[in-house]
Every structure is written in C-alpha cells, then in structure tokens.
N, C-alpha and C positions, 0 to 999 in steps of 0.2 A: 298505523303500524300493523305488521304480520307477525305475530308474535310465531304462529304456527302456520305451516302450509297444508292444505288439507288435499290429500290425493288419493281419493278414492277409500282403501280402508286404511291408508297409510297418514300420520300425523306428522309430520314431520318440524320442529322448532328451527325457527329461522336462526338461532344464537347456535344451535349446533351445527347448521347448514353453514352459516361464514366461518366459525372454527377452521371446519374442515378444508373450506377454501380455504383460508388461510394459510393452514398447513401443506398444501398441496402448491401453492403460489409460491411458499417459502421455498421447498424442494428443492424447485425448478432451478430459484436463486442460489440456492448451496450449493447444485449439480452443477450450476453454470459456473459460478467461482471455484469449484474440483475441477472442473474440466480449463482453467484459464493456469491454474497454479500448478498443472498435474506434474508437470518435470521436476519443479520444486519441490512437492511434495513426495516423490519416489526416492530423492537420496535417502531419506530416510527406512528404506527396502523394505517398507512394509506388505507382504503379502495380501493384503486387504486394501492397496491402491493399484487399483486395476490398470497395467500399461496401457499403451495406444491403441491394441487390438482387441482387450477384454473387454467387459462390462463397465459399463460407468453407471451407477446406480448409489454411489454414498451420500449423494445428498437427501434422496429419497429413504435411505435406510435410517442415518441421523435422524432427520426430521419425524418422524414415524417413532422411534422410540423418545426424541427427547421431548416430543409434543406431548405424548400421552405420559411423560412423567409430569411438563408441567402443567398439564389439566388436573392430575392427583394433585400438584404442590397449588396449584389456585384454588382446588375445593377446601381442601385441608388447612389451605391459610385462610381462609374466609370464613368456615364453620369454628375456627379456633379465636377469632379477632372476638364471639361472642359464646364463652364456653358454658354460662349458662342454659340458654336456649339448646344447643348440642347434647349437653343431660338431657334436658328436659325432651327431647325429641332427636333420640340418635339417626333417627331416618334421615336425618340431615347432610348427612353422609352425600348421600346416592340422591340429591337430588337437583334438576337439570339447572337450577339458575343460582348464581352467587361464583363468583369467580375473583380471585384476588391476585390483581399485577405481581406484587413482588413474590409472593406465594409459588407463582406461575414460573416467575425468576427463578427460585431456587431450585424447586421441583428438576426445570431444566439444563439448568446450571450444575449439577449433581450428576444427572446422566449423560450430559458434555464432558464432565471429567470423566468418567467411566470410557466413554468411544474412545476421548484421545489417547487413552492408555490401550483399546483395544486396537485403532489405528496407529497407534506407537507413531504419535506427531504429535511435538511439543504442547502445553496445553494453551501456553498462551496464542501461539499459529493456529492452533485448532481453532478457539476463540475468536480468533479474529476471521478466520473464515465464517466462523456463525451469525457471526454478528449484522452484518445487514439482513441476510433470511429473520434473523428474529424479529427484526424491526417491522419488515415486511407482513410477517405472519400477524403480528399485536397487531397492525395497523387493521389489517382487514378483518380481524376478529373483532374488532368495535364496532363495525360496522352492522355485528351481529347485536351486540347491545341496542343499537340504535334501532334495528328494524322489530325486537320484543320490545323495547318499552320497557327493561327491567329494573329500571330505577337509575341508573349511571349518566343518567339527566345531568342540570344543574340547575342554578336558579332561575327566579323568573326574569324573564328580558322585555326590554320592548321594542329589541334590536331588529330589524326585518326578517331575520333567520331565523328568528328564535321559533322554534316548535312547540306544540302541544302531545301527550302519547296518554288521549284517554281511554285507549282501548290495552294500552301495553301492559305487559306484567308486572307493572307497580304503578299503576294510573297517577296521573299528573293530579286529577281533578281532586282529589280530597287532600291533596300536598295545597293547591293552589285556593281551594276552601280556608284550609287552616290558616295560610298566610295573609286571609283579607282579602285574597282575589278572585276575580271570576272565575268561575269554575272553568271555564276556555283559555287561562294564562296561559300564555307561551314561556318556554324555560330554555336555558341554552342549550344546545345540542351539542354536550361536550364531547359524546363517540366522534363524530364529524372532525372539531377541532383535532383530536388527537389521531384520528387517518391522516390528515393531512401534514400533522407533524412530522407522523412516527414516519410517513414516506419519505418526509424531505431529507430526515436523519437518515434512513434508511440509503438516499440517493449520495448524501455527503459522506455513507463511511463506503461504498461502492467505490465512489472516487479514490478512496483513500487508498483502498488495496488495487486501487489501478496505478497508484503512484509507486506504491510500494514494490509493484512488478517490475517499474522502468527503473527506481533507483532505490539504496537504503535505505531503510526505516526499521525502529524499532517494535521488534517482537511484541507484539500487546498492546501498540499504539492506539491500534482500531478496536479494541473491545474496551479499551479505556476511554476513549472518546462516548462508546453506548453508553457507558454509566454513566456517565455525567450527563450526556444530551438525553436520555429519557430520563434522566432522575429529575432535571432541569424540567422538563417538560410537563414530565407528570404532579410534582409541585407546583405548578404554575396553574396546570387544568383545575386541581384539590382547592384553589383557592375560589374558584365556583362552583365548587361540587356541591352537594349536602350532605356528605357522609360526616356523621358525628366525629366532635374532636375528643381529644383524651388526651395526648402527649403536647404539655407546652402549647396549649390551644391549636394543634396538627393532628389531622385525621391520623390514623395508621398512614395510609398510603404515602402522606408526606412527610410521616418519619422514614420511611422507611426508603423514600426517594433522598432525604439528606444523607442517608446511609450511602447510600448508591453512588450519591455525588462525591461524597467524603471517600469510599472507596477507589470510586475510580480517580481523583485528584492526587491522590498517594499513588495512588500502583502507575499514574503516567509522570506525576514527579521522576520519580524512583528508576523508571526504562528511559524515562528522556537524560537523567543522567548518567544513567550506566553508557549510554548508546554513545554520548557527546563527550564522555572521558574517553574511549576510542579513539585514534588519531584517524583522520578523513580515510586515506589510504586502506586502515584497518577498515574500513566499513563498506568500502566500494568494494572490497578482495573478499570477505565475507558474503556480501550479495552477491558477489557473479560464481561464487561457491554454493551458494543453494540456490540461485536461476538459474543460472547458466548466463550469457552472451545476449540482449535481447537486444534490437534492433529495434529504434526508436525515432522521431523526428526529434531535432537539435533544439534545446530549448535555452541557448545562447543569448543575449540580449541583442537586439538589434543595432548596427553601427553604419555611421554614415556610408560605408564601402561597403556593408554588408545586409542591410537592411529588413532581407528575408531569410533570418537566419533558419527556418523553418524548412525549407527547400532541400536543406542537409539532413545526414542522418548521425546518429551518432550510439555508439554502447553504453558508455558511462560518461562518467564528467569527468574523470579521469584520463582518457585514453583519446587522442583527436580521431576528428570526425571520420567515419566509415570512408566517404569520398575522398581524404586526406589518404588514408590506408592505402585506397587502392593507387592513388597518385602515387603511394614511395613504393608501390609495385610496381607499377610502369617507367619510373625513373628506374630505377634498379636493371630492370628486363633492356631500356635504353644504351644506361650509358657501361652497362655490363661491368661495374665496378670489382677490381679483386679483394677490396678491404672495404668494409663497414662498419663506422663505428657508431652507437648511439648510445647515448646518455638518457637514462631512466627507461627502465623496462616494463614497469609497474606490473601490467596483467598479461603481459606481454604478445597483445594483438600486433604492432605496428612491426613487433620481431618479427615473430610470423609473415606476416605481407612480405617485409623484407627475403627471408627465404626463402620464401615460394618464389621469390624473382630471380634469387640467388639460384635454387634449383632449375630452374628452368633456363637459364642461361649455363648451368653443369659446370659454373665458376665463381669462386670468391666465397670468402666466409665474413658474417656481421658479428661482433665485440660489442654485449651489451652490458649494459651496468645498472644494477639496482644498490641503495646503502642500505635500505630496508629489509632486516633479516626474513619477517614475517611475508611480505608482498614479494622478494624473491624465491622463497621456499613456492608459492603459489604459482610463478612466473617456470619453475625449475620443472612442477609437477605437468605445467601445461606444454613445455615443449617436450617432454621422453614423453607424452601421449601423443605427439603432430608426427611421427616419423622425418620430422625436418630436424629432428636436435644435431646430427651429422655438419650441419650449414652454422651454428649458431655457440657463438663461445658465450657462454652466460657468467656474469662475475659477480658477486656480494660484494660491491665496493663502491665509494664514491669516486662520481666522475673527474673528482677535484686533484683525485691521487692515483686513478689508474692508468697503466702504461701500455702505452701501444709501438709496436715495431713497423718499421714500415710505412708506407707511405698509404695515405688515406685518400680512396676517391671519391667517398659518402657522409659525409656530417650529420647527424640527424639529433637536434639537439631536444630533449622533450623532459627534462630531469626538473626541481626547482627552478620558479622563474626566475629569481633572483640570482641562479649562479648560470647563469645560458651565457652572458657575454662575457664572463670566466671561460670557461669550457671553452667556447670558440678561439679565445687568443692562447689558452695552453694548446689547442692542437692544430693552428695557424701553421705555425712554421712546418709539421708535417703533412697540411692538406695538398692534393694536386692541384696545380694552378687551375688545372682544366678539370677538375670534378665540382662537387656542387657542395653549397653547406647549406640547411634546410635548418631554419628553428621554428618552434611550435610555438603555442600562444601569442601573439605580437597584435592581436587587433588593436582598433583607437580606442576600447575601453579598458587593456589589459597592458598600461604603457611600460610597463620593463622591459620587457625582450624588445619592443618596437625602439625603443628610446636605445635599449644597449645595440643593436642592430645600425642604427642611423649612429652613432655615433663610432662605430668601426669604420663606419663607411666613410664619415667627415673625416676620420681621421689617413686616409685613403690606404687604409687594408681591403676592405672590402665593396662589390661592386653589387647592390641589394635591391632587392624587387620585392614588391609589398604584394602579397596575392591576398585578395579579399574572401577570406574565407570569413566563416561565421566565429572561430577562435583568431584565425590570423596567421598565417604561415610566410615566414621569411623563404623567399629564396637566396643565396647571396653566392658570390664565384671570387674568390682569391685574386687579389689584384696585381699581386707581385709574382713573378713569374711568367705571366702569359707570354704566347709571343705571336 
C-alpha cells in the first residue's frame, strides 16, 4: 500500500489524491448530464443555466461545493459516531483519515438543496441529475481507502483476492495477530468490491436518465433508485466489514443504509404513484413539455411484417412513427386533398406534417379533433407557435360526435384504437371515392384497427392494404363510388 506519495518536499496522502479524483471524474459526469438535459432544464429560465453559446461549467461548480460540504458532513459523521474520544482529543476535527459514507451523504445532500434552489430546478430533477456523478465520485474515492490501508478492510479471507495492508494506516497485522492468525492474513479488500459496485449502479442510473430523455418518467425516480442501490450495497459490504456494531447488532453504517433503503422505498412508492394516477396521454404531453420533441429509434416490438422495427424513428409512443409523418406529408403534397379530416390530434406532430403539405400545395384545410381537454390545450399552444394555425381547424371534441361539411378527400384515423372502425363507417358515406383513408396502429401485434380494417373490407366497403410499418398503417380507398 502508499498510504503517502512522497515528491520531493511534498507529502502527498493517497486517500486525498483519489478524493479529489473522484470529484473531478464526478464533474465531468454532471457537466455531461447538464449538457444532455440542457433544453429541459432552461424552461425553467434560470439565469445560471447557461444557453448554447455560454459557459457550461455547473457540474464543475456543483461538484466543487457539494464535495467539500460532504467531506465536512463524513468527518463530522465519523468524529461524532465516537464522541468520547472527540472530548478527549478535539484535534480530531482536522484530521486527514476517518470518513463516514452516510455523514458524506448528508453533508452533500444539504448543499444539493441549496444549488437547486439557487439553480431554481425542482429539487427532485436536481437530484437525479446528481445522482450517478455521486456514485461515480464514492466509487473512486474508495479506491483511496484501499491504496492507505486505513482500516475500511474487511475480514480475513482465503479467497485469492484477498489482500494484506501491513504498511497501511491501520495495519492488518496486529488485527490478524489478535484473530489467531498469521501476521500476513489476507483480509477482504472491501474498497475494490464497493468500486465496482458503486460503478455498476452508477452505470444503471446513467441509463435511467437516458430513458427518461426518450420518454416519461417520474421526477425522482433515479435518486430513489441511489438510495436503495447504495443503501443495498453498503449493507451488504458492513456485513464483512469490522466496524463495531451498536444498533440491533448493525454497525452505524448499516443503520444508517436501512435508513437510506427505507427512504428511498417510500419516496419511489409515492412518485411511482403520483406518476401512474396520471392518465398515459397526461404524461407523454408533460414530457414533450419539458423536452421538447426528441427523435429517437422505434422501440415497437418486432412483428412478422415488420421485424426491424428499430430501422424506424419515432417521438413518443404516442404519436406514429416520424417516417409515417412524413408519408402523410407526401400523400397530402400528392393527392392535394381540399378537406382533411383526422381523428386524434394528441401533440399534434402528424397536424403539422399535414399542413405543411396543405401549405405547400396553397390548398385545402385539415379538421382535427382531440376529446382531451388537457393534451388539446397543449396541441392549441403548439400550432399558434407553427405559423401554420391558418391551414388547421383544431376542435376539443370526440371524433364520435364531430361534424364535418363536405366531402373528405383525407381520412387519417389516429384517435382510440378501439373506436377507428367507428370513425371510418360514420364518415364513409362522406369520403371521395378516389381519396384515401389512412388508419394508424393496425400491426399483427395491435389486432383492433387490423381486425376492424379487414372486416370493412370483407364486408365490401373498403379496398385495404396493409403497409408494414413498425405500429401498422392501413391504407384503404372507398369501394363504392369509383368508376
């Protein structure tokens, strides 16, 4: 072990040398997750998130104050775990080894609240931006235990990895005397185990807020996930540790991990059910309110027709596929339709496309319909921002009750699956023989629309083509009429 690195007149402790890496490796990880979330995080117009062309420096500013709070909160937890000794020698304060996990937690956890109210960003979003960086930084800071020797050992092994640290700053050998054993026992090298943990957790809540960029998730999810996965963890290592027990035969550290687990078990109950009393719609219109629009590969299930559904792009799970979009652009721009009508608007991308076709053909207007007060308010705000709202009659009403004039040369049915072969037979009798009727979702794994679709057709209304997309789009042409 190097307890100290010795350079020239400079001493340097290796426990404070991976600290600081630590914290400097965190940084990196918090800048990079500010720099991944930054759109998200600017609705909330905080002056101290830097737009596209400023600074980008908050993960570095973060991390820099709330490391050095929880280095204060792990000294102060670990000179307090034994308040006698602390009387008896206050120096204990200021001095460089003894560091306590949850201590470190709090410390940190106090000056995270403080940023987020200073970044005016929720505190649970805050949080969960921190949260892999934290992971990151413990992890490597153990690694500083491991290279003093300062005791954060475990017991003895006679597992192949198990180490010896009879040079380190709490030497193994008078631990491995006292126990009967050779003064050269090897012990477990619990820092090691818990790098490799705290990474893997560290990698699993990475993923998480990558999930959460493509689609909903509840505010808090991912720092509820750290408490549990390090409380989890670190209870787990305490059970080889040698830190004396006191509470319920549990060191500190693994009360204070049951704490952690029990906290974060309640506060991700509690968000997973606020989030899932929400109806779907509410929560996809919500996220594409604080992301914005994101463009992503289709994560559709694969089906016999459609097999690479991955090939495709898509926004939300809401709204068909990007490449759909731009198909009911080019149809549009084609068959230069004067009436458009679609059923279900929700976020209302597929509108859009629509008028953009409509505008560039300088004919026809599309009649769309949302029943959802909430997702058409949202749908109302995004087209008076498109300069297209002139092209687009927008309606708060079900497709089941609303009326249209005139003769329709555009069907675009995208409302409930279960009322699509409704829809199409109330506006049958006013579709053009020669325009198109177009319904969404129909793949072989989504059999309503396909089933209602093939049965218009058996019934010889309709003349229907099955296009293999990754959801499944009808095409179908009015059979009565033509000539």
């Amino acid at each position: 072990m190097i307890p100290f690195l010795h350079l020239g007149p400079l001493t340097i402790p290796t426990f404070g040398l991976m600290v600081a890496t630590g914290l400097l490796v965190a940084a990196y990880i918090l800048q990079a997750d500010f720099n991944r979330r930054r759109g998200q995080l600017q609705k909330y117009n905080s002056t101290r998130i830097a737009g596209p062309e400023g600074p980008k420096d908050e993960g570095f500013l973060i991390i820099g104050i709330a490391g050095l709070a929880g280095l204060i909160g792990a000294r102060l937890y670990h000179v307090l775990e034994s308040p006698r000794e602390l009387i008896a020698d206050p120096s204990l304060l200021i001095s460089r080894y003894g560091f306590a996990w949850f201590g470190g937690f709090l410390g940190g956890f106090v000056a995270l609240t403080i940023l987020a109210k200073r970044f005016r960003v929720p505190l649970l979003e805050f949080l969960d931006l921190c949260s892999p960086a934290a992971a990151v930084g413990y992890a490597i800071g153990r690694i500083g235990c491991l290279l003093s020797g300062d005791g954060d050992y475990g017991r003895a092994t006679s597992l192949p990895w198990g180490m010896s640290f009879p040079n380190g700053v709490d030497p193994t050998t008078p631990k491995c005397l006292a126990w009967g054993l050779p003064a050269d026992c090897r012990v477990h090298p619990t820092p090691i185990y818990e790098f490799l943990v705290w990474l893997a957790i560290a990698a699993f809540l990475w993923h998480m807020g990558t999930k959460a960029l493509r689609g909903p998730k509840a505010k808090g999810e991912i720092f509820a996930n750290y408490l549990i996965l390090t409380g989890v963890a670190r209870f787990l290592v305490e059970i080889i540790r040698i830190n004396p027990r006191s509470f319920l035969g549990m060191s500190n550290a693994q009360t204070a991990s049951v704490v952690s687990i029990l906290l974060g078990a309640v506060l991700l109950w509690r968000l997973k059910s606020q989030f899932h009393a929400l109806k779907k719609e509410h929560r996809v219109v919500e996220h594409i309110a604080a992301r914005g629009d994101v463009l992503q590969p289709e994560y559709h299930r694969p089906t016999p027709e459609c097999p690479h559904p991955e090939r495709w792009h898509m926004y939300d799970s809401m709204t068909a596929e990007a490449e759909v979009l731009d198909f009911l652009k080019s149809i549009v721009t084609t068959l230069k339709p004067e009436l458009v009508v679609e059923t279900g608007t929700f976020s209302g991308l597929s509108t859009l496309r629509i008028a953009e076709g409509l505008k560039a053909n300088n004919l026809g207007r599309v009649i769309t319909c949302e029943f959802d007060a909430k997702v058409f308010a949202a749908a109302k705000e995004r087209f008076a921002a498109s300069r297209l709202a002139e092209w687009i009659d927008a309606r708060n009403e079900s497709s089941l009750e609303m009326k249209v004039d005139g003769r329709i040369d555009l069907l675009f049915c995208d409302s409930d699956a279960p009322i699509r072969e409704q829809e199409v037979r109330k506006f049958l009798p006013q579709m053009n023989p020669h325009g198109l009727i177009l319904m969404h979702d129909a793949s072989s794994s989504m059999q309503t629309v396909r089933a209602g679709a093939l049965r218009l057709e058996a019934e010889g209304l309709l003349s229907v083509l099955l296009l293999p997309t990754p959801r499944g789009l009808v095409v179908a042409q009015k059979k009565e009429g033509r000539s």
